[in-house]
DSSP file (Angstrom, degrees, kcal/mol; ACC not computed):
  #  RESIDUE AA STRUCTURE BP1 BP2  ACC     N-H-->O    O-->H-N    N-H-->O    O-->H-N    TCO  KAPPA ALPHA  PHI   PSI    X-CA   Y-CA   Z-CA
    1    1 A X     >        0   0    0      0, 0.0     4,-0.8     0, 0.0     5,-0.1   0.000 360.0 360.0 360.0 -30.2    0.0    0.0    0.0
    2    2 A X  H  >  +     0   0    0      1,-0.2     4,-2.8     2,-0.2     5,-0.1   0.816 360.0  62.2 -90.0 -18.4    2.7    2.4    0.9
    3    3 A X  H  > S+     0   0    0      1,-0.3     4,-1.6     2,-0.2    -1,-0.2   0.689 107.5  42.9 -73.4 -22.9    4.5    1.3   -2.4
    4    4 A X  H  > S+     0   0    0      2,-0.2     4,-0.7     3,-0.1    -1,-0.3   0.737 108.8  63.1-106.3 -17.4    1.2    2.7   -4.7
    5    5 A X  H  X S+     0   0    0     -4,-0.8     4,-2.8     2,-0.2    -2,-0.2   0.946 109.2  36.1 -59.2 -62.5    1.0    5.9   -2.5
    6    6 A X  H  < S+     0   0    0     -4,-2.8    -2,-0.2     2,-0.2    -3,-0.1   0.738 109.2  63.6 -90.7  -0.4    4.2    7.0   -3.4
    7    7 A X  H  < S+     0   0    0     -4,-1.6     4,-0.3     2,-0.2    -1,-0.2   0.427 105.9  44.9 -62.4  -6.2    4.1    5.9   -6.8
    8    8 A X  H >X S+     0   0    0     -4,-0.7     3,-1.8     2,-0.1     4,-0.8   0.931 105.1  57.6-106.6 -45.6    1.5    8.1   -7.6
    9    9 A X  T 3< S+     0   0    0     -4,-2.8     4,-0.4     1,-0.3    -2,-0.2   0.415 104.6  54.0 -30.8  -9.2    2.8   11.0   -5.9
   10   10 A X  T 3> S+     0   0    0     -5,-0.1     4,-1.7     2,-0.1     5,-0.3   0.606 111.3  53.9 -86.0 -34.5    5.9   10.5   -8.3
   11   11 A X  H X> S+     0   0    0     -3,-1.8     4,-1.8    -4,-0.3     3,-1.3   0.924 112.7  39.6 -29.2 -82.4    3.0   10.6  -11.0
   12   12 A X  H 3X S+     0   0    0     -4,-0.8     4,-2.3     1,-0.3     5,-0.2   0.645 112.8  48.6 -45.8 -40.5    1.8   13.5  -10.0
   13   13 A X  H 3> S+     0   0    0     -4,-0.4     4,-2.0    -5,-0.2    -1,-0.3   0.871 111.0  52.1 -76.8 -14.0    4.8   15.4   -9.2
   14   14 A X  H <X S+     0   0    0     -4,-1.7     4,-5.6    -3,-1.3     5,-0.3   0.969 110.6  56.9 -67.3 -46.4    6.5   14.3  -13.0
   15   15 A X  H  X S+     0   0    0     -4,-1.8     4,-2.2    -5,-0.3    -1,-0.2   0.819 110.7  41.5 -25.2 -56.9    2.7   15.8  -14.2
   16   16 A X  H  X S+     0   0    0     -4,-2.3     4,-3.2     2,-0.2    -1,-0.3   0.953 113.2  48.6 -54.9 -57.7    3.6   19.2  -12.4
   17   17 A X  H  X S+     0   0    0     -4,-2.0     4,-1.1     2,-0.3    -2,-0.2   0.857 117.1  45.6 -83.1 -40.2    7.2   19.3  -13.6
   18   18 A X  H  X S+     0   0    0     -4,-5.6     4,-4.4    -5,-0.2    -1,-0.3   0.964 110.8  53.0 -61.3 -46.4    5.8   18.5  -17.4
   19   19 A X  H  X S+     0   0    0     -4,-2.2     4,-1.6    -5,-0.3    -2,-0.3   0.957 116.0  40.7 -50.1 -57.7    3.0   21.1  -17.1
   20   20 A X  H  X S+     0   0    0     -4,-3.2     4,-1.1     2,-0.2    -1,-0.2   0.767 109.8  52.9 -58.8 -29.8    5.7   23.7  -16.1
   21   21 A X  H  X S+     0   0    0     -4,-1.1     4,-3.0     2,-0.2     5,-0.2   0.873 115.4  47.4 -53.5 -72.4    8.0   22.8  -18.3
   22   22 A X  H >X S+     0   0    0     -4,-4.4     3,-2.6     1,-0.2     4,-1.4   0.899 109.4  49.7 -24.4-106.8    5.1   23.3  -20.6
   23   23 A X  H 3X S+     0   0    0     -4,-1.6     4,-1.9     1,-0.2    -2,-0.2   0.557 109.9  48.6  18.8 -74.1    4.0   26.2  -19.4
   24   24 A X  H 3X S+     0   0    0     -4,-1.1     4,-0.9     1,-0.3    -1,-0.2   0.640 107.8  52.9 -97.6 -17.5    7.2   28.0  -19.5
   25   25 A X  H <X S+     0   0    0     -4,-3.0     4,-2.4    -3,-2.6    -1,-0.3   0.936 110.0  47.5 -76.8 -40.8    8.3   27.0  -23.0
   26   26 A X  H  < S+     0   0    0     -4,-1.4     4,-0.4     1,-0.3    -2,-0.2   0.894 108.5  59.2 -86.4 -24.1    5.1   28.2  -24.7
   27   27 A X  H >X S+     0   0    0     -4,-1.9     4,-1.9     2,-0.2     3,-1.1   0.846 102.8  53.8  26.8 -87.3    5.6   31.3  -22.6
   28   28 A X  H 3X S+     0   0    0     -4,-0.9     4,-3.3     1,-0.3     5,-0.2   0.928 110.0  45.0 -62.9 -56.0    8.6   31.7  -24.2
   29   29 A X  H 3X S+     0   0    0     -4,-2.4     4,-0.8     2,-0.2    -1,-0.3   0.513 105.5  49.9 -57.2 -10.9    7.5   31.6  -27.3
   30   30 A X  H <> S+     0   0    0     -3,-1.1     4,-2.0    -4,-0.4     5,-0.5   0.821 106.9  67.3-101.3 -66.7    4.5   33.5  -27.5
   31   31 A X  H  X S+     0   0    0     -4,-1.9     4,-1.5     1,-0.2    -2,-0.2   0.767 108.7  36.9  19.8 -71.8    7.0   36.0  -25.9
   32   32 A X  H  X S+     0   0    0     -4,-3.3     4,-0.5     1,-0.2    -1,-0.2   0.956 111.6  54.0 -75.6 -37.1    8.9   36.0  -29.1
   33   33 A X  H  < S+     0   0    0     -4,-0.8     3,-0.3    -3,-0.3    -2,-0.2   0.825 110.6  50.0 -37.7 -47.4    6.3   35.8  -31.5
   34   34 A X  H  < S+     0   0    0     -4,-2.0     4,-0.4     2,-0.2    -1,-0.2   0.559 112.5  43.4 -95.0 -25.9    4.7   39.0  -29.8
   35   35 A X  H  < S+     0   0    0     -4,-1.5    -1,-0.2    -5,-0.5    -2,-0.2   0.202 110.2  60.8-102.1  23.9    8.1   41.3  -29.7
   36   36 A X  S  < S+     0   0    0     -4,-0.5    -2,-0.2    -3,-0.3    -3,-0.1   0.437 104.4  51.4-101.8 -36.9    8.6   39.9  -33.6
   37   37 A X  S    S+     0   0    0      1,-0.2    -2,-0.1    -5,-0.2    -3,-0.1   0.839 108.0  50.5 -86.8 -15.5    5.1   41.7  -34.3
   38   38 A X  S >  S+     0   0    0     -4,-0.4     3,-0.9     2,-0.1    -1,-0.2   0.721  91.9  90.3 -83.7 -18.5    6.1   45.0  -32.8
   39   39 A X  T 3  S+     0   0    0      1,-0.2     3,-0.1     3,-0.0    -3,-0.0  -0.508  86.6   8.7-102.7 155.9    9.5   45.7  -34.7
   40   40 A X  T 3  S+     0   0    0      1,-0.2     2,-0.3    -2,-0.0    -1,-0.2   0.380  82.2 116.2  84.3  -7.1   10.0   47.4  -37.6
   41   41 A X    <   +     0   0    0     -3,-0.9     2,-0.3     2,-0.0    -1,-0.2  -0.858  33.0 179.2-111.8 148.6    6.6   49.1  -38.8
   42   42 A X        -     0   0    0     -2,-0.3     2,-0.3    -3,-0.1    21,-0.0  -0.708   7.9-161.3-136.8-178.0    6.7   52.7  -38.9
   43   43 A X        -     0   0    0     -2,-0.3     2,-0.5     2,-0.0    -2,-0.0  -0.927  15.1-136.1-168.2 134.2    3.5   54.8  -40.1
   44   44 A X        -     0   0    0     -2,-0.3     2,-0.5     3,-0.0    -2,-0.0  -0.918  18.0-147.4-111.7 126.4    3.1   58.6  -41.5
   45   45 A X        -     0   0    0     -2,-0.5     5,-0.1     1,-0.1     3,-0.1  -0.953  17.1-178.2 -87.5  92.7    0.1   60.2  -39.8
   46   46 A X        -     0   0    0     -2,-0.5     6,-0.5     1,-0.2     4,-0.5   0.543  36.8-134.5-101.0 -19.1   -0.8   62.3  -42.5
   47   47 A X        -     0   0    0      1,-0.2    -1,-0.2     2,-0.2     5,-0.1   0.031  41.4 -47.6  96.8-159.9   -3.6   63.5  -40.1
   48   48 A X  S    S+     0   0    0      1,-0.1    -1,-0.2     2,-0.1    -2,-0.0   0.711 138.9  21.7 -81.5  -6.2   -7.8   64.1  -40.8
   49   49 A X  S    S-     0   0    0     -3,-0.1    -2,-0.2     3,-0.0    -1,-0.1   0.773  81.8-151.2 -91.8 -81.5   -6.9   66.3  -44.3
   50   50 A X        +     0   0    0     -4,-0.5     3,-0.4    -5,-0.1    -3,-0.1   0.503  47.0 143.5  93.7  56.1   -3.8   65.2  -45.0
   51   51 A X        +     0   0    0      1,-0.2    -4,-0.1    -5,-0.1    -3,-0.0   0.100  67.3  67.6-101.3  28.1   -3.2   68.7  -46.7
   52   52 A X        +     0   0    0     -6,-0.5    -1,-0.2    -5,-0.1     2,-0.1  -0.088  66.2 161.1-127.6  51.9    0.2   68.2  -45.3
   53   53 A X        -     0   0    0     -3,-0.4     2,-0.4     1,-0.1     3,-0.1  -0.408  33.2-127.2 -78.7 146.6    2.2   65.3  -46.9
   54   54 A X        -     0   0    0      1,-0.1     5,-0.2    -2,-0.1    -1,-0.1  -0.757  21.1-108.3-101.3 146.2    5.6   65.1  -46.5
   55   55 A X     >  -     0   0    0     -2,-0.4     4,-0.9     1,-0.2    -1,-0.1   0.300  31.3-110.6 -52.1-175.4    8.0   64.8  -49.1
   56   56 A X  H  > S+     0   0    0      2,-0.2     4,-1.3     3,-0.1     5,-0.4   0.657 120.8  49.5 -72.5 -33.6    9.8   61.6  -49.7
   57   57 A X  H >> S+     0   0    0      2,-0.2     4,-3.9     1,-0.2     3,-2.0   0.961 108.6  55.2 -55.6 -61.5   13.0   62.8  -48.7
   58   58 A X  H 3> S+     0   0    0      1,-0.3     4,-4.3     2,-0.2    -2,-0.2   0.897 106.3  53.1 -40.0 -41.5   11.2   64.1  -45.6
   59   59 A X  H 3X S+     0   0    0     -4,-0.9     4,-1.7     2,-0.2    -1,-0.3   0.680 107.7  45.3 -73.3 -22.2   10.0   60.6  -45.0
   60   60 A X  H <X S+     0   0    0     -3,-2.0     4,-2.8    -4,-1.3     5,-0.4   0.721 112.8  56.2 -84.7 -33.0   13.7   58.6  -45.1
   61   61 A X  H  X S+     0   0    0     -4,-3.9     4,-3.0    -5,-0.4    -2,-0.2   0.996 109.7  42.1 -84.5 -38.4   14.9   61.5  -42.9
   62   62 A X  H  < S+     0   0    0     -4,-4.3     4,-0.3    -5,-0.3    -1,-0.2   0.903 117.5  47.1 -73.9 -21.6   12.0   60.7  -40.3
   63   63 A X  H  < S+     0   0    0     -4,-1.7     4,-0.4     2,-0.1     3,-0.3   0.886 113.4  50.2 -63.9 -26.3   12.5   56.6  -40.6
   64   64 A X  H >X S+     0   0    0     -4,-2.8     4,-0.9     1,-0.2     3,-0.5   0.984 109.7  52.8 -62.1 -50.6   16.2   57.1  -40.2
   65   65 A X  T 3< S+     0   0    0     -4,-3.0    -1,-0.2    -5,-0.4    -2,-0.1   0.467 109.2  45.0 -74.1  11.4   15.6   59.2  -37.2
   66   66 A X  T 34 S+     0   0    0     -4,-0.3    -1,-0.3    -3,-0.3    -2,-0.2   0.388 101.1  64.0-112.3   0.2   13.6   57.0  -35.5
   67   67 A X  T <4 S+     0   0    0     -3,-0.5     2,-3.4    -4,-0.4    -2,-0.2   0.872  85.7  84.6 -74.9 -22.5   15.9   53.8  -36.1
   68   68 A X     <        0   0    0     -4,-0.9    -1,-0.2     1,-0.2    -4,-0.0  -0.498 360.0 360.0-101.1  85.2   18.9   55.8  -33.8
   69   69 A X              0   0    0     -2,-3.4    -1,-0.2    -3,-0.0    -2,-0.1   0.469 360.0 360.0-116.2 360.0   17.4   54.5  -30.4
């Protein structure tokens, strides 16, 4: 009897230790996935007219100057 007690409490605890394991990989991954979706997009607000566009020149000199962070 004592022999099936603490084989299932070695179940249980490998269960835990996969579930965390678990856990902490997919974590990790959504992790990357999710600072993969922020970098790199930029956007010109051209605003509600947009009787202000800025030139193309204008527009590499504000993507350069937001790449020197």
């Amino acid at each position: 009897m004592a022999c099936l007690k603490k084989k299932k409490h070695s179940s249980t605890a490998a269960l835990h230790s996969s579930f965390v394991h678990f856990f902490l990989v997919f974590s990790l991954l959504i992790a990357c996935v999710a600072v993969q979706a922020f970098t790199g997009t930029y956007g010109i607000n051209y605003g509600r007219i947009a009787d202000n566009i800025p030139s193309p020149d204008k527009v590499v000199s504000l993507i350069r100057a937001g790449q020197q962070r």
